[in-house]
C-alpha positions as CSV (number, residue, x, y, z in Angstrom):
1,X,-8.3,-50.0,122.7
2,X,-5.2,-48.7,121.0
3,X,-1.0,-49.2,122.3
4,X,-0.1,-45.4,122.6
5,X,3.3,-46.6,121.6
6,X,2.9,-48.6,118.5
7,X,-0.6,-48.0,117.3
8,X,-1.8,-51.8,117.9
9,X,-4.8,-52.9,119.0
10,X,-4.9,-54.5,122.5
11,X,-7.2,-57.1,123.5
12,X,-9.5,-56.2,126.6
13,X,-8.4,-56.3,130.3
14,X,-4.5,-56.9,129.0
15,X,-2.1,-55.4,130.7
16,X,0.6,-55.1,128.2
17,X,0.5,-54.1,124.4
18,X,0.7,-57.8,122.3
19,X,2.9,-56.0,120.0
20,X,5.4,-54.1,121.6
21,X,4.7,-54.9,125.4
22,X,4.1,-51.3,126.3
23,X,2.2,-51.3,129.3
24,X,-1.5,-50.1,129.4
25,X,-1.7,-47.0,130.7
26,X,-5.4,-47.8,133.2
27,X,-7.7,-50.5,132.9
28,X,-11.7,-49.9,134.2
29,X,-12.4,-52.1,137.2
30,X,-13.8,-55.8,136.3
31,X,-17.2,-55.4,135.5
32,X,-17.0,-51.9,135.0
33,X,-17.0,-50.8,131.3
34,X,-15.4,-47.9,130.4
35,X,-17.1,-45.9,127.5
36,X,-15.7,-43.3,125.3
37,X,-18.1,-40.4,124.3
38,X,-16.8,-38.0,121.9
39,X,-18.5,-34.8,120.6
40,X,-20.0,-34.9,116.9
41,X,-16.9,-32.7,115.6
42,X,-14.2,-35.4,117.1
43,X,-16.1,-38.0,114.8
44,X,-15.8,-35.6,112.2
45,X,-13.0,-35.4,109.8
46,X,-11.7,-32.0,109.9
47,X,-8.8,-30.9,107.9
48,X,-6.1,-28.9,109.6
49,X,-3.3,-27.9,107.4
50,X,-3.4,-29.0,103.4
51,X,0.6,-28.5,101.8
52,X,2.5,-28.4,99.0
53,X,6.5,-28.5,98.0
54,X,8.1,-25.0,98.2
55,X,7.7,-22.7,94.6
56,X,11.3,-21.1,95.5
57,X,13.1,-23.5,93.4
58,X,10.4,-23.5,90.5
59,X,10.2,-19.9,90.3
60,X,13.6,-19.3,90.6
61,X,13.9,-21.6,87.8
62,X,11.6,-19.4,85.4
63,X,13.6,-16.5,85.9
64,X,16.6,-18.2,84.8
65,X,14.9,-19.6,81.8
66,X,13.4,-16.3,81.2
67,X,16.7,-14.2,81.1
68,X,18.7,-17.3,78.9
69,X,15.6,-17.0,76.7
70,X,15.7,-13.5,76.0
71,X,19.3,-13.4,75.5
72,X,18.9,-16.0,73.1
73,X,16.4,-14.2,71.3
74,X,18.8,-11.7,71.1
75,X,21.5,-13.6,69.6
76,X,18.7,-14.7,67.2
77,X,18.2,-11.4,66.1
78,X,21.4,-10.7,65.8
79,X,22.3,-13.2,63.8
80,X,19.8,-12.8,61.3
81,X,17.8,-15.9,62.0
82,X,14.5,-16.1,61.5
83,X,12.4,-15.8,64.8
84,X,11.0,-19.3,65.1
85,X,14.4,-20.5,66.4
86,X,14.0,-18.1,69.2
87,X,10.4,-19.4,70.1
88,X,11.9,-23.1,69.8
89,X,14.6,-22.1,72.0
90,X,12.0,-20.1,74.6
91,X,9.7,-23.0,75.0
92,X,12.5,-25.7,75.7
93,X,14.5,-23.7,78.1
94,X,11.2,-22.7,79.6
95,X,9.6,-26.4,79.3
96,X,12.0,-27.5,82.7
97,X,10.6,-25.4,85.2
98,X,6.9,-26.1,84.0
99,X,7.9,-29.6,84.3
100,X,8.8,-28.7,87.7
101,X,5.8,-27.1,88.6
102,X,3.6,-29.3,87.2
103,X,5.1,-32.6,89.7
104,X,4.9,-29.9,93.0
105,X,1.2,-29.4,91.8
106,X,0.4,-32.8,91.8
107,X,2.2,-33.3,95.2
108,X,-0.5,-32.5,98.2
109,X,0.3,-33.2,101.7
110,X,-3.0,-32.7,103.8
111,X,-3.6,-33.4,108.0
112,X,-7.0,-33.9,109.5
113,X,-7.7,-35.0,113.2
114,X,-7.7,-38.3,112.0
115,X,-4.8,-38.8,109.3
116,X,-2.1,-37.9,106.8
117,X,-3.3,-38.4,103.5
118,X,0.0,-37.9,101.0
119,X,-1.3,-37.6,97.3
120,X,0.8,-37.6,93.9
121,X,0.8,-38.1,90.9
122,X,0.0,-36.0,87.3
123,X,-1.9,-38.6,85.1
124,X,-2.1,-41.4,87.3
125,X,-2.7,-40.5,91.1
126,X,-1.8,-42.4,94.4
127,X,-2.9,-41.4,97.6
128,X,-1.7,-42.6,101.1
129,X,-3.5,-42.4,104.2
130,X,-1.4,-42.9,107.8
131,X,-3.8,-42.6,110.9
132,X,-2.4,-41.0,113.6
133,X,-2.8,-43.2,116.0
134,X,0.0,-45.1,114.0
135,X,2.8,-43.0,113.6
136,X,5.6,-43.7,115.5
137,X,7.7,-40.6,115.2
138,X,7.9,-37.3,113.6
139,X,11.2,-36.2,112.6
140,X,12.6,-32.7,110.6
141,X,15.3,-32.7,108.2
142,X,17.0,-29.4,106.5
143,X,20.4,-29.3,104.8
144,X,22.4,-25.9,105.4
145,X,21.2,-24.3,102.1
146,X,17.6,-25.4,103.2
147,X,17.7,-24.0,106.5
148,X,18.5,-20.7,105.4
149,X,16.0,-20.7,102.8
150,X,13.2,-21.8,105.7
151,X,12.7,-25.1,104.0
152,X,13.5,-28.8,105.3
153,X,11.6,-32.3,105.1
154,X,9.2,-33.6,107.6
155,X,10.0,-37.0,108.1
156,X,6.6,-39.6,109.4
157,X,7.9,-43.0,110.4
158,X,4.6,-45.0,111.0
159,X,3.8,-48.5,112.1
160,X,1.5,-48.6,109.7
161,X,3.1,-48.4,106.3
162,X,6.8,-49.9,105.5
163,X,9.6,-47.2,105.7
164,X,9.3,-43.5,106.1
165,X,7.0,-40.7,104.4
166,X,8.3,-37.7,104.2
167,X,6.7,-33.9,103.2
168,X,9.8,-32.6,100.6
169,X,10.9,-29.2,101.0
170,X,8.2,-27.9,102.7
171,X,8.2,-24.1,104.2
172,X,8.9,-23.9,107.9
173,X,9.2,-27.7,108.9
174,X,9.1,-27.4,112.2
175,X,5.8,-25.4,112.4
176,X,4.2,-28.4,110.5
177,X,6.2,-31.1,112.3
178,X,5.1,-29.6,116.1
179,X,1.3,-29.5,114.3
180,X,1.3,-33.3,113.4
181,X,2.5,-34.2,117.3
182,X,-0.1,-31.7,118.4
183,X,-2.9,-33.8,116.7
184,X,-1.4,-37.2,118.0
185,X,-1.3,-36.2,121.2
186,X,-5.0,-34.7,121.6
187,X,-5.6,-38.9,119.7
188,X,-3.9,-40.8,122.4
């Protein structure tokens, strides 16, 4: 059995959570066992939402490069130099935003009814998994320019893993925040 408040395990017939001293919410009757049954797709990991960080920033990004590039291509013309400076030019101002793009593909956030898994990473990859039944609080975060873009942080702090994991500028925050508690709540 599992502390709805702080994920821990608690010892049979106790009363109170060893942890965090949350009460226990029922206890069977001595010499009664209480048995869970669950249907084969609870047992089953089922993925419910898989995300990534925004393209709005990336894409706005190419643009820019894109126009600076071309009007450096014209100077280059203009000036007489010969065209590989222009391609030199092109591919540095457009090397940032692929840089860019590259770290949001290698940045997944996925939920299934049983955990967050948070993976990064381009060459080397790290992946984190949070079960549910751990996380403490779910918390959304958007800075003014954010919010009126649709974009904000969803913020996980979990008993299981030392400070806070957060989605980065992820679309509609809330939506995916409300989601999380949705699946923690059909856990406990």
């Amino acid at each position: 059995m599992f502390c709805n408040q702080c994920g821990g395990t608690i010892p049979d017939r106790s009363r109170f959570c060893n942890h965090c001293g949350a009460a226990v919410a029922s206890l069977a009757a001595p010499g009664n066992v209480a048995v869970e049954t669950y249907s084969p797709t609870q047992l089953e990991e089922q993925t419910i939402f898989v995300l990534r960080p925004t393209m709005i920033f990336i894409i706005l990004g190419y643009i820019l490069a894109g126009i600076i590039a071309l009007a450096a291509t014209a100077g280059v013309a203009y000036m007489n130099w010969p065209f590989w400076v222009a391609l030199i030019v092109s591919a540095v101002l457009l090397a940032f935003p692929g840089y860019f793009h590259l770290m949001r593909q290698s940045e997944i956030y996925m939920l299934t009814n049983h955990k967050i898994e948070i993976s990064y990473g381009l060459i080397a990859k790290t992946t984190r998994n949070i079960p549910l039944r751990s996380i403490q609080d779910v918390t959304t975060e958007s800075s003014i320019f954010e919010r009126l873009l649709g974009l904000g942080n969803v913020v996980i702090d979990s008993a299981a893993v030392a400070g806070k994991i957060s989605f980065n500028r992820v679309p509609n925050p809330t939506k995916y925040a409300d989601r999380i508690m949705q699946e923690i709540r059909k856990r406990n």
